[in-house]
C-alpha positions in Angstrom: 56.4 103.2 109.0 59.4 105.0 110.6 59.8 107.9 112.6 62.2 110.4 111.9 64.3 109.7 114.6 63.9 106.0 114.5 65.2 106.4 110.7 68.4 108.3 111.3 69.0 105.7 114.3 68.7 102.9 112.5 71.0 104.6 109.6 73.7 105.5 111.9 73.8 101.5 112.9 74.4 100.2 109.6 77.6 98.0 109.7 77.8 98.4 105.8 77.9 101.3 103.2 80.1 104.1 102.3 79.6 106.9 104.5 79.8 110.6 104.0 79.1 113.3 106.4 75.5 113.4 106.3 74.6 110.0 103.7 75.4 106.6 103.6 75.3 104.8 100.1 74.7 100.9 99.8 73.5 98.0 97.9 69.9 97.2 98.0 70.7 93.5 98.3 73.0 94.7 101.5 70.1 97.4 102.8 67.5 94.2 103.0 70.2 92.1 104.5 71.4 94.6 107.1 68.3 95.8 108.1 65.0 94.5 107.0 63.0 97.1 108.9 64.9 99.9 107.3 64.5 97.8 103.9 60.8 97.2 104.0 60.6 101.0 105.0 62.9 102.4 101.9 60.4 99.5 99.4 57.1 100.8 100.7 59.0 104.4 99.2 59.7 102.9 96.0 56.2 100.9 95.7 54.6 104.4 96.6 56.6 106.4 94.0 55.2 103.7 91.4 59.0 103.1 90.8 59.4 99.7 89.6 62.2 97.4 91.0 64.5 97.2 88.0 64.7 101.1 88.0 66.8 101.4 90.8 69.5 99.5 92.6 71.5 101.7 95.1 70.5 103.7 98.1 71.4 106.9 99.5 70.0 107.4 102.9 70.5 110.7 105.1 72.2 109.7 108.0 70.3 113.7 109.7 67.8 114.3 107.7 64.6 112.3 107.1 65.3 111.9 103.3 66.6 109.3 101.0 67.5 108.8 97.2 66.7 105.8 95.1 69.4 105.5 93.0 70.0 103.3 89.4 72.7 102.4 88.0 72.4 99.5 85.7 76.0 98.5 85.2 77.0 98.2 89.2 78.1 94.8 88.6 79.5 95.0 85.1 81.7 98.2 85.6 84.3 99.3 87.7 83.0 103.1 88.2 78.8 102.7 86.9 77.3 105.7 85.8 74.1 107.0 86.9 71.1 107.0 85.4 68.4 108.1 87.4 67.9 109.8 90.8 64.8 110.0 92.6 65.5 112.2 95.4 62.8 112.1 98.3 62.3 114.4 101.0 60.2 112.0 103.7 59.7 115.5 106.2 58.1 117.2 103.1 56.5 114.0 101.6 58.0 115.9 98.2 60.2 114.0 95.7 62.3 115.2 92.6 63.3 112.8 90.0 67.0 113.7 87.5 68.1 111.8 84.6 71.5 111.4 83.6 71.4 108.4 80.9 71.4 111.1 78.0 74.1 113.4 79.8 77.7 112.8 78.9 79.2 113.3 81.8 76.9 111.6 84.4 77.7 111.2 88.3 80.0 108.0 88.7 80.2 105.5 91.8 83.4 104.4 93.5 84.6 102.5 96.7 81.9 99.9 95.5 83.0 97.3 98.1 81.5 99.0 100.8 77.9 99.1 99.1 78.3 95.5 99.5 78.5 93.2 102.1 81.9 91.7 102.9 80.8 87.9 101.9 79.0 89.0 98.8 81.2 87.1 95.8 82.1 90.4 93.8 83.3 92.1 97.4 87.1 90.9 96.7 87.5 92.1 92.5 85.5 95.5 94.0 88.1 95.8 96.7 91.5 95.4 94.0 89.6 98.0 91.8 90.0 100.5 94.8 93.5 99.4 95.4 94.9 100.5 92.3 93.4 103.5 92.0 94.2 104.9 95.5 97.8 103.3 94.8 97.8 104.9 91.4 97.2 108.4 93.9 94.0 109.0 91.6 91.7 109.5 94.9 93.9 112.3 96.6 91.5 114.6 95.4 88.3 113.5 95.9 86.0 116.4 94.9 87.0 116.0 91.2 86.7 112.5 90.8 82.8 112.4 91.3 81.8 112.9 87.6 82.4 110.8 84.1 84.3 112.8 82.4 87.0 114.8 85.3 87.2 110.9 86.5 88.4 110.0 82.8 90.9 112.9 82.3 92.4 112.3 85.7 93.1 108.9 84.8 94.6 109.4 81.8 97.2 112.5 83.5 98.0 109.9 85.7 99.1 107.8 82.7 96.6 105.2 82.6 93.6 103.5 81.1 91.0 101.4 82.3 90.7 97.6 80.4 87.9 95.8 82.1 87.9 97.6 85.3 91.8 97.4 85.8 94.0 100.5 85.2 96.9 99.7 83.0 99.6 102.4 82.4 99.4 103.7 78.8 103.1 102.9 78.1 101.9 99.2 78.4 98.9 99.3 76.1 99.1 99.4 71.9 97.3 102.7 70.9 94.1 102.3 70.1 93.0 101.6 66.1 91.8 104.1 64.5 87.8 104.8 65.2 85.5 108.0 64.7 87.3 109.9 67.7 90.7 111.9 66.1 93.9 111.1 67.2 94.8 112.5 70.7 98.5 112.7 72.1 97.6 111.5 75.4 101.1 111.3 76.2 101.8 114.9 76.3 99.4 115.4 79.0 101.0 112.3 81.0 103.7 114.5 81.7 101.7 116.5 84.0 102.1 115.6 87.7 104.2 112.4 86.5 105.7 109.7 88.9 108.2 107.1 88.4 107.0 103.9 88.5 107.0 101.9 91.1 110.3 99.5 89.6 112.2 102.9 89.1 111.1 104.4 92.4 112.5 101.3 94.3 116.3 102.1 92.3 115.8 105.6 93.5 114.9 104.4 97.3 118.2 102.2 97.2 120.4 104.7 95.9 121.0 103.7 92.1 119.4 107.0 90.5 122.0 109.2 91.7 123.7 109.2 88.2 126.3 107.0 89.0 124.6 104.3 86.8 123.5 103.8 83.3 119.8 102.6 82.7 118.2 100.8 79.5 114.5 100.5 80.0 113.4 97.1 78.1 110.0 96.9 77.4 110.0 100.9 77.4 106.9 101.8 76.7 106.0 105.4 75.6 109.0 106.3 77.6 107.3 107.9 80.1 109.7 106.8 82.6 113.0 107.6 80.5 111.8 111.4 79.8 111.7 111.9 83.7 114.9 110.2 84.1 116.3 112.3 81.4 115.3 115.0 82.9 117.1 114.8 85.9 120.5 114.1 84.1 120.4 110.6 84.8 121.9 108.5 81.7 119.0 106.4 80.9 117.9 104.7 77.2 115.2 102.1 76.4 113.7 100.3 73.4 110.2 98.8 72.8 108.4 96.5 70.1 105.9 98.8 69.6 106.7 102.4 70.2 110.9 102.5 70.2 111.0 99.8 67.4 113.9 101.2 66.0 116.0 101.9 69.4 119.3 99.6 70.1 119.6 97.1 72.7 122.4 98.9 75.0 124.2 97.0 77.3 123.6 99.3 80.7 124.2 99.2 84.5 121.2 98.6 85.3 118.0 97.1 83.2 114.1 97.7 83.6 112.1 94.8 82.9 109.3 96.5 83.9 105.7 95.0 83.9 106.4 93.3 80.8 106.5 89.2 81.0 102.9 90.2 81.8 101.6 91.2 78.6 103.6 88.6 76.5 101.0 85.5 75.8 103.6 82.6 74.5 105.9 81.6 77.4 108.6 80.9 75.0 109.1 84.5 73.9 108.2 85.7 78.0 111.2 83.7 78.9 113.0 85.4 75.7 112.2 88.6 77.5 113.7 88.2 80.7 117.3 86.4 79.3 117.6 89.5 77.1 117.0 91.7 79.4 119.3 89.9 81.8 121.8 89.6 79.0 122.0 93.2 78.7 122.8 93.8 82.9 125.9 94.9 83.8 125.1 95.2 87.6 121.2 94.8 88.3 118.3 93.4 86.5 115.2 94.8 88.2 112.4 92.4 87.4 108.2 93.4 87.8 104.4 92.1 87.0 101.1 92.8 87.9 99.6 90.2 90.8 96.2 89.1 90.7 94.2 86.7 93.3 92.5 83.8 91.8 88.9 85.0 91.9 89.5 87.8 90.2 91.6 85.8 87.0 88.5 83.6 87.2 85.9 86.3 85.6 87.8 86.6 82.5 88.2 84.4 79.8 91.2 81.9 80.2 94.0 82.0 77.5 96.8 79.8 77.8 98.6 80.9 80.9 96.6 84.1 81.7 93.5 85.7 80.6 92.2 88.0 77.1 90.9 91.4 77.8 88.2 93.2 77.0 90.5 95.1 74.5 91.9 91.6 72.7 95.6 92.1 74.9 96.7 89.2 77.0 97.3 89.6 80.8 99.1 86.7 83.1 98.6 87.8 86.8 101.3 86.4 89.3 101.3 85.8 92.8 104.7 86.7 94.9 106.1 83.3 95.1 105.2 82.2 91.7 106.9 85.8 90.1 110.3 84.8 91.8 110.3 81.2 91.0 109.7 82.0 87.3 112.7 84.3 87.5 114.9 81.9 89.5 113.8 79.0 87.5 114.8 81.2 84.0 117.9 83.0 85.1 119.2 80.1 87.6 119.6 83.2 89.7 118.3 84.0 93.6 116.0 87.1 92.8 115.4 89.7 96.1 112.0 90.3 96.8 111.9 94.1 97.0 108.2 94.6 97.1 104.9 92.6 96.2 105.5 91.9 92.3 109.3 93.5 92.2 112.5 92.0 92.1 116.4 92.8 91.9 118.6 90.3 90.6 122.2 91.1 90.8 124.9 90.3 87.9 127.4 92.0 89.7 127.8 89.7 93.1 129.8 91.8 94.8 127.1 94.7 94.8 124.9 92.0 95.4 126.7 91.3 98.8 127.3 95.5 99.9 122.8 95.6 99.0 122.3 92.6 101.2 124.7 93.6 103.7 123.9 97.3 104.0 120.3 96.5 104.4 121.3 94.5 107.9 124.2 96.9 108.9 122.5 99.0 111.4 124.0 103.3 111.8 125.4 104.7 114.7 124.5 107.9 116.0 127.5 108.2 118.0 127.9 111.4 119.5 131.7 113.2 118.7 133.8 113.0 121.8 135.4 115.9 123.3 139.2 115.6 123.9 139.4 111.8 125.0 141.1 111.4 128.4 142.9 108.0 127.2 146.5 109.4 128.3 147.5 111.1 131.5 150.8 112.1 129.4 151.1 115.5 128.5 152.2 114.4 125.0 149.4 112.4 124.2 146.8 114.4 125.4 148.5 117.6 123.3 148.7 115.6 120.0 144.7 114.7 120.6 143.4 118.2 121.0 145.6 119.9 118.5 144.9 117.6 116.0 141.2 116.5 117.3 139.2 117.1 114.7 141.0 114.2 113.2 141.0 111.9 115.4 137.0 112.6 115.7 136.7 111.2 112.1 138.6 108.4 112.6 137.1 107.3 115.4 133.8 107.5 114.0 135.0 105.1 111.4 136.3 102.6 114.0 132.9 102.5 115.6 131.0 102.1 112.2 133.3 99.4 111.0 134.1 97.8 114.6 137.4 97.7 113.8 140.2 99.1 113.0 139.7 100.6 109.4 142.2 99.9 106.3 144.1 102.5 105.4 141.9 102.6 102.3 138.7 102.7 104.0 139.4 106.2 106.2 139.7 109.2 103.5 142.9 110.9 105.7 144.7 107.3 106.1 148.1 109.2 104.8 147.6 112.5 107.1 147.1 110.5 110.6 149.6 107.9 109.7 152.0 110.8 109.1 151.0 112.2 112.6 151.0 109.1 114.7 152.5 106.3 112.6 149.1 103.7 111.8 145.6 102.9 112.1 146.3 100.4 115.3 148.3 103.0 117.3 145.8 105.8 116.8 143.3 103.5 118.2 145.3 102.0 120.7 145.5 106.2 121.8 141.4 106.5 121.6 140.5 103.4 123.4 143.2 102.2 126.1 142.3 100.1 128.9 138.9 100.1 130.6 138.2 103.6 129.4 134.3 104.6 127.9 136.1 104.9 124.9 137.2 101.2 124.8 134.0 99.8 126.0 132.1 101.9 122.9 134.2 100.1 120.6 133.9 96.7 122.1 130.1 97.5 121.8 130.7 98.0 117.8 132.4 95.6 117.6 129.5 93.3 118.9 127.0 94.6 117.2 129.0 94.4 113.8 130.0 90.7 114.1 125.9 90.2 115.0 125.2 91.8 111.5 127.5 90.2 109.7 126.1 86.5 111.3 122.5 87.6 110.2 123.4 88.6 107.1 125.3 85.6 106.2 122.5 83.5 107.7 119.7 85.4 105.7 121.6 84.5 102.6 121.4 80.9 103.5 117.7 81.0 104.0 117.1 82.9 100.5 119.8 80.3 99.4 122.0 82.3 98.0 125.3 81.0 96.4 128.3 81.0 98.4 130.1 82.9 96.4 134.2 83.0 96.9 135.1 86.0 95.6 133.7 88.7 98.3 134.0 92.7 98.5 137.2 93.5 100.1 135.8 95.2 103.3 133.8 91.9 103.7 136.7 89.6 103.7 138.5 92.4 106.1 135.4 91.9 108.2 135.3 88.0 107.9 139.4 87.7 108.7 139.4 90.6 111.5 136.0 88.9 113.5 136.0 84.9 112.9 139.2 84.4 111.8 138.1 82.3 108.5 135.0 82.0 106.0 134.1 78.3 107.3 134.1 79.3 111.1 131.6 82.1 110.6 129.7 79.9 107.5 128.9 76.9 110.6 127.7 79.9 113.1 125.6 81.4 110.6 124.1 77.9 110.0 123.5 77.6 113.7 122.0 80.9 113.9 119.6 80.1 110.7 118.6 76.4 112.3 117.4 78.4 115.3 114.6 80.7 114.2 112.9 76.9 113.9 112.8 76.5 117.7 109.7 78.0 119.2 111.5 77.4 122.4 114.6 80.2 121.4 112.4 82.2 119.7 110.2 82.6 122.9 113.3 83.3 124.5 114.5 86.0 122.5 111.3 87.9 122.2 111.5 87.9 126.5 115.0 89.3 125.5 114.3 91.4 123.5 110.9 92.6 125.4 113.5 93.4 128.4 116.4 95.1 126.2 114.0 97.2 123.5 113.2 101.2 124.3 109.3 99.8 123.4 107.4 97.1 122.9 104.0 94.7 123.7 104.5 91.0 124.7 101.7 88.4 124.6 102.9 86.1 127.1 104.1 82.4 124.9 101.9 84.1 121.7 103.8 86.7 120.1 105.8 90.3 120.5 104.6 93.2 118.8 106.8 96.1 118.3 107.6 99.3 115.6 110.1 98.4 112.5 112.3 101.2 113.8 113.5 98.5 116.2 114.0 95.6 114.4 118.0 95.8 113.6 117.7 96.4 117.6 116.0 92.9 118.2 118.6 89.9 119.0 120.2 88.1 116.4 117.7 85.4 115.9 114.7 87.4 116.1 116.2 89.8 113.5 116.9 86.8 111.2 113.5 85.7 111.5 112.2 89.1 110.5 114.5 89.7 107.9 113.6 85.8 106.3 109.8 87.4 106.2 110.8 90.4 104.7 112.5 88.6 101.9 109.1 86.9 100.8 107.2 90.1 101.2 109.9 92.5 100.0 110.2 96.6 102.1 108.7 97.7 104.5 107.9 101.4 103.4 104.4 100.6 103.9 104.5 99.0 106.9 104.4 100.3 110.7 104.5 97.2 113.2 105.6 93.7 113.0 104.3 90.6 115.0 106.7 88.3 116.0 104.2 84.6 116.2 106.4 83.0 118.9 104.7 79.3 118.5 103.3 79.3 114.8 106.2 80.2 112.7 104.4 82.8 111.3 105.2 86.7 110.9 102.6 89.3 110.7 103.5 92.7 108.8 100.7 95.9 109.9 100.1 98.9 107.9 97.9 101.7 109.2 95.9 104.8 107.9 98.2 107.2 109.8 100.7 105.8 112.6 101.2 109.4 114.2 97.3 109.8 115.0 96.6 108.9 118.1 94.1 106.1 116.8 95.6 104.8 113.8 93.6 102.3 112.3 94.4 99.4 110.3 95.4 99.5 106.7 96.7 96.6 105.3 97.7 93.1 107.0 100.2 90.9 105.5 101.1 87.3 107.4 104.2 85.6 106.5 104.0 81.8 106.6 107.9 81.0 107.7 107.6 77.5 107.1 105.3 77.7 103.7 107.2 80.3 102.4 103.6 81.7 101.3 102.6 85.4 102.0 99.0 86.3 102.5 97.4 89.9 102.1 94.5 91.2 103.7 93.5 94.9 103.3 90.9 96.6 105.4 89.4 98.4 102.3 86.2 99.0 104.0 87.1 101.8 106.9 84.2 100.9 109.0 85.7 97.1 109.6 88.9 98.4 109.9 90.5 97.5 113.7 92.0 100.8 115.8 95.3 100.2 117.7 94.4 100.9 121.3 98.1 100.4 122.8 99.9 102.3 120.4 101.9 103.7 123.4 103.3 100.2 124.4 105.2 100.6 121.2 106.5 103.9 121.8 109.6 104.8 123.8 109.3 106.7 127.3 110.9 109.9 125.8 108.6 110.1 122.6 107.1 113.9 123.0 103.4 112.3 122.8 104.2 109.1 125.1 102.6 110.6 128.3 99.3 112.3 126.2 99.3 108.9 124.3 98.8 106.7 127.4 97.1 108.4 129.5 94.5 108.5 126.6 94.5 105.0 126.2 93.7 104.1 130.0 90.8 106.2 129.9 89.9 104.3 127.2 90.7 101.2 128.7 88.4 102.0 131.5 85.5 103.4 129.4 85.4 100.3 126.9 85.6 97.9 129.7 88.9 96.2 128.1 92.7 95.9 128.9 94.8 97.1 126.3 97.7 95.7 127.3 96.5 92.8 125.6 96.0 91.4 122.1 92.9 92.9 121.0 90.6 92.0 118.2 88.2 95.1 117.9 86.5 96.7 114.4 86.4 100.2 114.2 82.8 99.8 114.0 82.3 98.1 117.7 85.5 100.7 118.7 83.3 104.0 117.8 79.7 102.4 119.3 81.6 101.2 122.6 82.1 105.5 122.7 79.1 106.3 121.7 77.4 104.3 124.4 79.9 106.3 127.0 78.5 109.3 125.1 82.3 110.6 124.1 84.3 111.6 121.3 88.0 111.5 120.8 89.3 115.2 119.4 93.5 114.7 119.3 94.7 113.2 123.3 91.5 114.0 125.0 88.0 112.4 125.6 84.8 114.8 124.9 81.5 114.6 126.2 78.8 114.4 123.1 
């Protein structure tokens, strides 16, 4: 037998479970495996109660109190949130125990966050873990006091505009409604509306700028039109048509199209590549292209069917994987998709929007500050035309700088008004930046930086092997003519550039570079460089085109906080965590980029107990970051506590991070250390 403090002691050290405040849930299987003391202990409870082995399966154990509940839910395998059937509740202080049944209720207690009941290596751990993913991703745990019973948990999935098919949430506007049973006919659609999002497809237009009304939209595959209502509703010019609900809508040719999480659903491959031609047919500019991904074990618990799997509900399902989404797309359209995020593509119609996206995502945005009345001139002329007309001249400096060059007369707004004034573009500029003023070495900076964009832009495009397509914007071919005098010449350095990120031996010497030149980061001597995305259009050339080649496999970087440059293994790793702006953030999601592959592998830290702190967070923050001092001086004491130097590459669990302070008998409360 235990005593009560040798229980709660033994509870507080489990590595597995979900934990709460004052409980800790788990698996029988992962009690007796964890701890077999604490397992014989909570089975000489049962065998005492008389409660039989079959009649329960999960335990709750007080992680301050000497109490525990025995806990049965019969479907904890079979269903993605089990309902409860029994409770045996036992207060071990007391020796008093209180038994509740919930099989005859209808709206029982329900269990989520299953994989961390379970042990990391037990074979249902992964399918448990992609369960949780959608429905934190589908925002369904932002309120976690209402989901803990059947029916709230039900009615919050369905105003969130989905349903559950064999433990996966689908969106209603993908599912035929149901045939007719006993139950009447509900218009779950009307309360979809409430606290509505985009999907994900739409939300990436809208991140990239092509909501703003200056496009048309057809939604193909449309659904119940949850999307176009929104749109709709924001003025935005959007139709959409659909097999099943908007039989009878036209096929408009639009802007831009939605194929959204469609191909998926469609069981002959004939008709799935059908799909994505029409849809392409009916682009004008941008095709934007999206499935649902799915790992191999889980595919492998359904029944096969053709090319994907048949539900629970008789619908088919074919789960991609990144690579395998964009060759299917490349393969049909004989078109380079752009990987946007995991299981969404753009492809471009229109090339020459094509080329200002894939530009404008490498051209980086000056924060130059206005200058005052420019001392270029000691004439009395000059330096009277630049302060009575300097508001002027402000602007049309600022557009030198974030061109590099001299600007066409149709690229500055007031071309007419300052040519009036001072003739042309070249001698107004020739007035802002004479000689070896500041002035001249700004724009020779610009200038710099621009021909290094345009080189990794190009060279990106050859990676993704992209067409070389002859006819280009116009401000492209201004840039091309105005810094490498021809297409070839800049073609062969952008080849040069690409070749390169395939040297470990340049690569190691542009993350010393870039170590040197950047306002933050952490190098790992020959192993890797570790830095914040807010630098990366600050990183050399070749280290920017080896980031941006990652990013095209993997897609953007919204959810992502710091990148690791591998400096030997060709490899790029993307890191996500809980909250960057915490002092401790922990790690979220881990995505590694096989360069030479071309393969992307995920790895989410689901269960929060294994998931590893960042110690040096302030090696990745600049010296005049309001919380740099607080943040490092924290993480030396730290340091000095734990025994470890963080300067290094660390490889430490939350779990072993939070006994190390326990055993220096501290807490962390915001910058500062606290005695227990």
């Amino acid at each position: 037998m235990l005593t009560p403090e040798q229980f709660c002691q033994r509870v507080d050290k489990l590595a597995v479970g979900k934990r709460l405040p004052d409980a800790i849930y788990l698996h029988r299987d992962a009690l007796q495996q964890s701890d077999e003391a604490l397992g014989r202990f909570v089975q000489a409870v049962a065998l005492a109660l008389k409660i039989p082995d079959d009649g329960w399966n999960v335990i709750k154990l007080g992680r301050q109190a000497f109490r525990l509940s025995l806990l049965h839910y019969p479907t904890f395998f079979s269903d993605a949130y089990p309902a409860l059937h029994r409770s045996i509740t036992v207060d071990l202080a007391k020796l008093q125990h209180r038994i509740m049944e919930y099989q005859e209720q209808e709206n029982p207690p329900i269990l989520h966050r299953k994989e961390q009941m379970v042990l990391p290596t037990h074979q249902d751990h992964e399918a448990f873990c992609l369960i949780t993913q959608e429905g934190e991703a589908a925002g369904l745990y932002a309120e976690p006091r209402r989901i803990g019973f059947k029916q709230s948990w039900e009615r919050l999935i369905n105003r969130h505009g989905y349903t559950l098919v064999d433990g996966r949430l689908f969106r209603n506007s993908m599912l035929a409604a149901p045939q007719a049973d006993n139950e009447p006919t509900i218009d779950r659609h009307k309360t979809a509306l409430v606290r509505y999002e985009l999907s994900a497809p739409m939300k990436a237009l809208a991140k990239h700028g092509y909501l703003s009304g200056e496009y048309s939209l057809f939604d193909y595959g449309c659904g119940r039109g949850d999307d176009l209502r929104e749109l709709e509703a924001h003025g935005i010019d959007a139709l959409g048509w659909d097999p099943n609900f908007r039989p009878e809508g036209d096929k408009v040719a639009s802007a831009l199209v939605n194929l959204g999480y469609v191909i998926n659903v469609i069981e002959d491959r004939d008709e799935r590549i059908e799909a994505l031609l029409g849809a392409w047919a009916l682009a004008d500019t941008l095709l934007v292209v999206s499935a649902m991904l799915g790992s191999e074990e889980f595919i492998a618990q359904f029944k096969p069917y053709k090319d994907g799997i048949i539900t629970s509900r008789n619908t088919f399902q074919k789960y991609f994987n990144q690579s395998e989404l964009r060759g299917f797309i490349e393969r049909t359209l004989d078109e380079q998709p752009i990987a946007i995020a995991p299981g969404i593509f753009f492809v471009f119609k229109d090339k020459l929007e094509e080329q200002r996206f894939l530009a404008g995502r490498q051209k980086r945005h000056h924060g130059w500050q206005q200058l005052s009345t420019p001392r270029i001139s000691q004439e009395e002329k000059k330096r009277a035309l630049l302060e009575s007309h300097q508001e002027l001249f402000n602007a049309f400096w600022q557009q030198c700088l974030g061109l590099g060059r001299v600007p066409a007369n149709e690229e500055f707004a007031r071309s007419a008004e300052l040519r009036a004034l001072i003739g042309s573009h070249r001698q107004a500029l020739l007035l802002l930046a004479e000689g070896e003023s500041e002035q001249s070495q700004q724009l020779a900076q610009a200038r710099a930086e621009r021909i290094e964009d345009l080189l990794v832009y190009f060279a990106l495009n050859l990676f993704d092997k992209r067409k070389p397509y002859t006819q280009l914007p116009d401000e492209l071919k201004r840039d091309i003519k105005a810094f490498f005098g021809d297409y070839r010449s800049l073609q062969q350095q952008a080849v040069a550039l690409l070749y390169a990120i395939a040297s470990p031996q340049q690569i190691a010497a542009a993350c010393q570079l870039a170590h040197q030149q950047l306002l933050a980061s952490l190098l790992f001597a020959d192993h890797s460089l570790l830095l914040h995305k807010r630098y990366i259009n600050e990183l050399p050339a070749l280290l920017r085109v080896y980031v941006g080649a990652a990013s095209q496999l993997y897609g953007e970087l919204d959810e992502i906080d710091v990148v690791k440059i591998h400096i030997q293994s060709g490899k790029v790793s993307l890191m996500g965590y809980d909250d960057f702006e915490q002092p401790i953030p922990y790690l979220r999601e881990r995505v590694k980029i096989k360069m030479a592959e071309q393969d992307v592998d995920f790895f989410d830290y689901v269960d929060e107990q294994r998931r590893p702190p960042l110690l040096n967070k302030s090696y990745l923050l600049p010296a005049e970051h309001p919380d740099f001092a607080k943040q490092r001086s924290l993480e030396q004491r730290l340091g000095t506590l734990l025994g470890v130097d963080l300067s290094q590459d660390l490889n430490l669990s939350r779990i072993e991070f939070e006994a190390g302070l326990k055993q220096a008998e501290v807490r962390i409360g915001g910058f500062r250390l606290y005695r227990r």
